[in-house]
C-alpha positions, 0 to 999 in steps of 0.5 A: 452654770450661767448665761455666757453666750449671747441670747435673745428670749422673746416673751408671748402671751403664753409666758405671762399666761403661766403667771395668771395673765389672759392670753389672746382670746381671755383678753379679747373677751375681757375687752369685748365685755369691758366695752359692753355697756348698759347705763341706769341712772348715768352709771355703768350696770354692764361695762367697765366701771374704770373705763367709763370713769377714766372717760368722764376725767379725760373729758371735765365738761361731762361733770357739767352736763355735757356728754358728747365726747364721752358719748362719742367714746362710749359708742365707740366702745359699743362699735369694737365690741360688736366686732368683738361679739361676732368675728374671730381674731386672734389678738386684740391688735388684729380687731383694732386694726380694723379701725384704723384711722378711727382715733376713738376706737382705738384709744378706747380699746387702749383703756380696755386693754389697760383696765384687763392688765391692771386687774390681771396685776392685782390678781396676780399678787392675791393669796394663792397665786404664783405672786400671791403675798409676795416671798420670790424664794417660793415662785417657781416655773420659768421665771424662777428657772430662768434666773437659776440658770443666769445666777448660776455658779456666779458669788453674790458680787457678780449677781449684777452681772447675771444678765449682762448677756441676755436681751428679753423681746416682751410683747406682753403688756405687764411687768411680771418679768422685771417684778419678779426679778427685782424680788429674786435677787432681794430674796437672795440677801441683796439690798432693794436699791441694788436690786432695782438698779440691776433689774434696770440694767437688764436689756427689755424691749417691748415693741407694744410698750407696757402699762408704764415703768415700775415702781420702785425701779423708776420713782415716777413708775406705777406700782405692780398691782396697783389697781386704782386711778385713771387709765389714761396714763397706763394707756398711753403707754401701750403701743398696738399693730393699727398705730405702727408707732414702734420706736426705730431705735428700740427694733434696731436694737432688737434686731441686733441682739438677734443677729448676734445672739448665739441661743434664741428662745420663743416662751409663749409666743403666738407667732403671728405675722405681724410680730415675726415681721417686727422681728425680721433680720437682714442676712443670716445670724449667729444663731445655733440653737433656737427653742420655741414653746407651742403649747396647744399647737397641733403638731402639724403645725410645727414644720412650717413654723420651723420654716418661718424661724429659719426664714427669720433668723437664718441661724448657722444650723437648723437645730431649732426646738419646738415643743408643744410644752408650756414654758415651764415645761420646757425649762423643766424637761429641756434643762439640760439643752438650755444650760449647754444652749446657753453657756 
């Protein structure tokens, strides 16, 4: 098998969860505990070490004794985690978007959620989890079965083509997905610049950004797991719902894949307003089997969710698949729907 019809994968917080990164009230509480600071002697007890010494680069005037922009920052980071502290959210996006218009609020919980990926990289390559030390031919879950089913019967020349039918929507920040894939097909014999120039060719949107391109897909990138050095940079490059700067061209594009996307698969995605909205189509879509993963979502639940689907994508049919599995799961005990789905 391999993937010859059209289809759209739409990645949440659940699919990378599976590969040790925080899903929405992990990262909530992680930014909430980065943003909460306690100082003896000018340095950080409580707090984020990295956040705060992004701050002092950001602004050079602090070496020198002036700390107002820093102050201005840090209190700012002391107003969205009390918010963090005593309201519930269900995501991060949610809690800035009540600062809205405050620049400093958001741009500081922009480095906090950048600080919580990076680190979240670095563990995800450490001994004893699913990256730890790096041998592809040994990762499994959904990442591994996914590329099963698009190398499929394909010879070892047409591998660059495995992907040529498939667009990833990934509302996550990390870089797991393309990291992987760049080592998959190294393990399979192919050389590394090969490799990254079909991880390149793979269609990714990402609607909130990511911490930055992937070295070494992109010489200029940041290395997957690269723990050190300032923030600003990774920060920069993470879009959240309070800024509405999404790129037109990039939602279009998205747009399209789903209007002519055959199969539609929703791994880890949370299903919130704001993101089904971005998502949105005019008129109805070629869609014929939609599958959504709902670990944790109460079975009630699910009927309304298949409505919001239905009104999102208007497929051909309301074959529309939601199982309170985790993604792995799903590729696992759907194998079968999904190879039929999808070639």
């Amino acid at each position: 098998m391999s993937i010859t019809r059209p289809t759209v994968i739409v990645l949440g917080a659940g699919a990378s969860c599976e590969y040790r990164f925080p899903l929405g009230t992990a990262l909530l509480k992680q930014v909430k505990d980065a943003l909460t600071y306690e100082f003896q002697f000018s340095q950080p007890l409580k707090g984020s070490h990295d956040v705060f010494h992004t701050l002092t680069e950001m602004f050079p005037e602090f070496r020198n004794g002036d700390n107002k922009r820093v102050n201005d920052y840090l209190k700012a980071a002391g107003t969205l985690s009390k918010v963090l502290e005593f309201n519930k959210h269900a995501s991060i996006d949610e809690a800035i978007h009540l600062f809205a218009g405050q620049s400093e609020v958001i741009e500081v919980g922009k480095l906090a959620i950048a600080a919580s990926i990076r680190s979240a990289e670095v563990r995800c390559l450490e001994k004893g989890s699913p990256f730890g030390s790096y041998d592809a031919s040994k990762i499994v879950g959904w990442m591994a079965d996914l590329f099963s089913i698009a190398i499929g019967s394909l010879s070892k020349g047409q591998i660059r083509e495995a992907f040529k039918n498939v667009t990833i929507i990934n509302f996550n920040y990390d870089r797991s997905f393309e990291h992987f894939i760049y080592h998959a097909l190294q393990a399979l014999g192919i050389e590394a610049d090969e490799a990254a120039e079909t991880t390149r060719s793979i269609s990714i949107l990402r609607p909130y950004g990511s911490l930055g391109d992937l070295k070494p897909l992109h010489a200029s990138g940041v290395q997957f797991g690269h723990g050190v050095g300032s923030l600003q940079p990774l920060a920069k490059n993470i879009k959240t719902y309070t800024e509405q700067n999404h790129d037109p061209a990039l939602i279009a594009r998205a747009k399209k894949a789903l209007t002519n996307a055959t199969t539609v698969m929703f791994l880890g995605f949370g299903f919130h307003k704001q993101n089904l909205d971005i998502l949105q189509v005019e008129g109805s879509t070629n869609s014929k089997t939609i599958f959504a993963t709902a670990k944790d979502i109460d079975r009630e639940n699910h009927g309304a969710i298949a409505e919001r689907l239905f009104l999102l994508l208007r497929p051909s049919n309301r074959q529309i698949c939601i199982e309170n599995l985790t993604c792995s799961e799903m590729f696992a005990r759907r194998r079968q729907m999904i190879d039929l789905a999808v070639n």
